[in-house]
C-alpha positions as CSV (number, residue, x, y, z in Angstrom):
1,X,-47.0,-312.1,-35.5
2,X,-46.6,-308.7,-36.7
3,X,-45.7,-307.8,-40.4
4,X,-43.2,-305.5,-41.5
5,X,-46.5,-303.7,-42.8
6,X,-48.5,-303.4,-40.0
7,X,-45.4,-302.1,-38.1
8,X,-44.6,-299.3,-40.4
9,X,-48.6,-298.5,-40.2
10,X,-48.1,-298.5,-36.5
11,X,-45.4,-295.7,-36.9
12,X,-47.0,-293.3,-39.4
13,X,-49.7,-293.4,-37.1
14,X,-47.8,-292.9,-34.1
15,X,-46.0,-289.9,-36.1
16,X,-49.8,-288.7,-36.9
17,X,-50.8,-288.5,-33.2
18,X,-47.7,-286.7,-32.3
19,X,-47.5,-284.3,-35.1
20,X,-50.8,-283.9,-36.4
21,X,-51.7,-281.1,-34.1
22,X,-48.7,-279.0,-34.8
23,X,-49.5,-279.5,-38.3
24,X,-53.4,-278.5,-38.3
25,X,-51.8,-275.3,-35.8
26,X,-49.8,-274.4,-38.8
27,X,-52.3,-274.0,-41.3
28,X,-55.0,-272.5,-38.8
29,X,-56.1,-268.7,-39.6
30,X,-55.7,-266.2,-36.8
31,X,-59.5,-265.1,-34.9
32,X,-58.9,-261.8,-37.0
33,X,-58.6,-263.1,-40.3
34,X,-61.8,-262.6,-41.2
35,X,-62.5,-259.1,-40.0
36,X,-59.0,-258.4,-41.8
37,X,-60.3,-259.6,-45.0
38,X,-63.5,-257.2,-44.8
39,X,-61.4,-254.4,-43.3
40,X,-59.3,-254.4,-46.6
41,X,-62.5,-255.0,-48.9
42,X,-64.3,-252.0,-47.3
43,X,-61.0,-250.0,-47.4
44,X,-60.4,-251.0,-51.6
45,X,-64.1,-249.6,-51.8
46,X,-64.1,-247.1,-49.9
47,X,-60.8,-245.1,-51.6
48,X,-61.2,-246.7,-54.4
49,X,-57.1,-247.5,-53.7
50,X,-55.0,-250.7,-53.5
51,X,-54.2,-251.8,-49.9
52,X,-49.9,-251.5,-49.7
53,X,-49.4,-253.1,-46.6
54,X,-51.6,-254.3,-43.6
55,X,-50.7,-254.3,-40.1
56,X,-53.0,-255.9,-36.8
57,X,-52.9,-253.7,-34.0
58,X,-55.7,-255.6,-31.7
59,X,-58.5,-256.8,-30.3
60,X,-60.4,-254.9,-27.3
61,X,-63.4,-256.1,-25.6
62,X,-66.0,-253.3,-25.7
63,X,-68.7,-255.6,-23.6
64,X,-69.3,-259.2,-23.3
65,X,-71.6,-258.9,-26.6
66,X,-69.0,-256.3,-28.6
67,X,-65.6,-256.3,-29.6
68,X,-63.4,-254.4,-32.0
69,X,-60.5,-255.7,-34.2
70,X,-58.2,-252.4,-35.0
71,X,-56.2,-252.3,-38.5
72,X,-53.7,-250.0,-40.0
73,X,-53.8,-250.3,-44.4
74,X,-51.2,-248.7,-45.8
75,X,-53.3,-247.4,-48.9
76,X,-52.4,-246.0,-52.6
77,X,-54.9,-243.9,-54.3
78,X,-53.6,-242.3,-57.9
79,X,-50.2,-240.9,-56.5
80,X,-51.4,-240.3,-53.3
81,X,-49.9,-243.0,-50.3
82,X,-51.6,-242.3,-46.9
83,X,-52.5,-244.6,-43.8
84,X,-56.2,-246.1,-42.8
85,X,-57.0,-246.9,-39.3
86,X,-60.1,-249.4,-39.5
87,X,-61.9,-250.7,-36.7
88,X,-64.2,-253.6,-37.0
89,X,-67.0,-253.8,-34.9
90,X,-69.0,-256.9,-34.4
91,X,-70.7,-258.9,-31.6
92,X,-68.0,-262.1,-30.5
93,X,-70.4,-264.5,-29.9
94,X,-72.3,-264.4,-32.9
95,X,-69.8,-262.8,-35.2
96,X,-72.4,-260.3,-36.9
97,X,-70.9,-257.5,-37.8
98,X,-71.7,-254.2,-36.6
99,X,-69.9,-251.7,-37.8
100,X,-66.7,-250.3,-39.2
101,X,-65.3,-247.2,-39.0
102,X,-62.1,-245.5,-41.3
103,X,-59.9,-242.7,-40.3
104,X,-57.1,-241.3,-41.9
105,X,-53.6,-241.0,-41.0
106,X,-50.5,-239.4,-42.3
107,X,-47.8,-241.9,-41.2
C-alpha cells in the first residue's frame, strides 16, 4: 500500500530526474569563463583601467596541444575610453596557461 507520502516523494523525484539537468545546465559556466576572468585581471593590471564592457569573440584551435580564447574589453583609463583585444593562450588539455597578448583598438 502506498502512502500519500511516499507518492508525493515518488513525484519530486520524478520532477528531479526530468528537470535536474536543465537546472545544473543553467547554472553551468561557459569553457571560457575562466580565461575571461584572467583576461580582465591582466587587462585591470595592465592599464591600470576599469574594464566597461566585455565581449567573447572565440575560440581557435592553434594545434591539438594550443588554443586561444579571443576577448574585446572595453576599458576606461582616467578620461581616456579605448578597446583591448586579448588573446589567451593556453594548452586545452591541461589548461596551463601560456600566454596572453593585448592590443589596442580604437572602436
Amino acid at each position: 500500500m502506498h502512502t500519500r507520502g511516499t507518492k508525493l516523494l515518488a513525484g519530486l523525484v520524478l520532477l528531479l530526474l526530468l528537470y535536474g539537468h536543465t537546472v545544473s545546465s543553467l547554472c553551468a559556466q561557459p569553457d571560457y569563463a575562466r580565461w575571461g576572468r584572467i583576461a580582465v585581471q591582466e587587462t585591470i593590471k595592465r592599464y591600470q583601467a576599469s574594464v566597461l564592457d566585455y565581449l567573447h569573440i572565440g575560440r581557435q584551435e592553434v594545434s591539438p596541444t594550443v588554443a586561444e580564447e579571443q576577448f574585446k574589453l572595453w576599458v576606461k583609463q582616467g578620461t581616456r575610453e579605448f578597446g583591448v583585444l586579448v588573446t589567451v593562450r593556453f594548452n586545452p588539455k591541461t589548461n596551463e596557461q601560456l600566454s596572453i597578448s593585448f592590443k589596442e583598438t580604437s572602436s
